[in-house]
N, C-alpha and C positions, 0 to 999 in steps of 0.2 A: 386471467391469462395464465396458462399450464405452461411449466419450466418444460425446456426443451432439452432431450443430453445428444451432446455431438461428439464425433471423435478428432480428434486434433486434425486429421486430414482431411475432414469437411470444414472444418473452420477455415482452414489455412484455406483450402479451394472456394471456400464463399467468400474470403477476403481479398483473394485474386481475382473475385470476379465483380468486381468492388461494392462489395456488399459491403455495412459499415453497422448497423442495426442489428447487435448481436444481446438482446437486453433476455435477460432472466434464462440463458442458457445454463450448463451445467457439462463442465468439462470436468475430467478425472482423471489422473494417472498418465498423465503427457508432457511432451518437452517443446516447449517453446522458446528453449536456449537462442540468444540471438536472434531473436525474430526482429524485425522493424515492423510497427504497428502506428498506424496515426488517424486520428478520427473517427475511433470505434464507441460504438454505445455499448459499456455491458453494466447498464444501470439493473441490478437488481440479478445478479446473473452469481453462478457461483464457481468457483472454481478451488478443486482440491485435489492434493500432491500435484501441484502443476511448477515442471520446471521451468520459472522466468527469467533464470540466469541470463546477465547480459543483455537481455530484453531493450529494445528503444522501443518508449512509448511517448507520444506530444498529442497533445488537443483532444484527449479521451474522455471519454465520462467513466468513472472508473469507480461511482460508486454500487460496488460491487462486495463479497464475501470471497475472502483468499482463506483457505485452511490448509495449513503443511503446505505451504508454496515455497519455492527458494527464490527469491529477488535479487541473489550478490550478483554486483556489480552492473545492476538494473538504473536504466535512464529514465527518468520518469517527469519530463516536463510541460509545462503547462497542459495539465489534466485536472479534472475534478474530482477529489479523493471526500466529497462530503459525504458522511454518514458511512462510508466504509469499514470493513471488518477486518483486521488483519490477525490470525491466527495462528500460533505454534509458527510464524513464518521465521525465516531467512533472510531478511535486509542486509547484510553485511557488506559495507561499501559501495551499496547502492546511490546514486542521484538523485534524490526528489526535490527538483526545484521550482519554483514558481507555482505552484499547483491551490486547489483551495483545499486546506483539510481542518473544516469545519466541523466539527462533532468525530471528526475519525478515530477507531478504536484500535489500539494496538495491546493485544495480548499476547502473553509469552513468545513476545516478538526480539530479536537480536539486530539492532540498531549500528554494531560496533563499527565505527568507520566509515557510515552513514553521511553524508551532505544535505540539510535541509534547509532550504531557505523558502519558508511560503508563507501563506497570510488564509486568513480566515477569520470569519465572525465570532465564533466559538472555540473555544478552546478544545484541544484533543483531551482524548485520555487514555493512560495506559496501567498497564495490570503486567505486572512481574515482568519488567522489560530490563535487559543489554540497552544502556545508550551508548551515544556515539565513541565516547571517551573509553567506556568496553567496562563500566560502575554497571552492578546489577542494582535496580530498586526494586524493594520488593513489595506487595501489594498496591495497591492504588493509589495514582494520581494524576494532577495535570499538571503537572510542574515536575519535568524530571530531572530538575537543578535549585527544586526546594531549599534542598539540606544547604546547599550552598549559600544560598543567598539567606537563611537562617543565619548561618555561621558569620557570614561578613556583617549581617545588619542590613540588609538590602533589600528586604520584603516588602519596604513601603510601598503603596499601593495594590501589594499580591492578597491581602485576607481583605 
């Protein structure tokens, strides 16, 4: 299956016409500031410099490739963030709650002010990320509260 590229106002018009099945499209250089999105597939779809500020998204499949995205202050509930990419983005004060983000990858991503509350089989991992608390870690891991729980003694059962 060949990746498809759309421009934002075929999107927006094929989701007005309640098309929902947007998998391995390729958006670029667009603003989706505010939009309301619910029940879209962009399983395997990519999207870059796309602005998701403010964004409501629920019940998506969203494992997808985000590169130079802006997320602040993006709703992102109950969606399926498994295997996803998130790159050079902008989460700042974003919502991700309820969601599965199983294997999901965040790199030189900014977290600061973030809400997360979700579950998955696997744990994430991240590369030179801002968490929520606005602590840069840098290089790799899956624990972006390691050093922490090193310090208190609290690791038992994390190695």
């Amino acid at each position: 299956m060949e990746r498809e590229r759309v421009t934002v106002e075929e999107f927006l018009r094929r989701y007005a016409a309640g098309e929902r099945d947007f998998q391995r499209i390729i958006l670029e250089y667009a603003d989706l500031s505010g939009v309301e999105l619910q029940g879209i597939n962009l399983h395997g779809a990519q999207f870059c410099y796309v602005n998701l500020s403010s964004i409501k998204l629920w019940d998506c499949n969203l494992k997808a490739q985000f590169i130079y995205c802006n997320f602040r202050d993006a709703l992102i509930e109950h969606c399926d963030l498994e295997w996803a990419w998130f790159y050079d983005c902008d989460l700042r004060g974003a919502n991700i709650s309820l969601c599965d983000v199983s294997s999901t990858h965040f790199i030189r991503v900014n977290l600061q002010g973030a809400t997360r509350n979700n579950s998955g089989k696997d744990p994430c991992e991240y590369w030179d990320v801002v968490r929520e608390d606005g602590v840069f870690v840098p290089g790799f891991t899956i624990d972006l509260y390691i050093a922490e729980r090193i310090a208190e003694g609290t690791t038992k059962g994390v190695f």
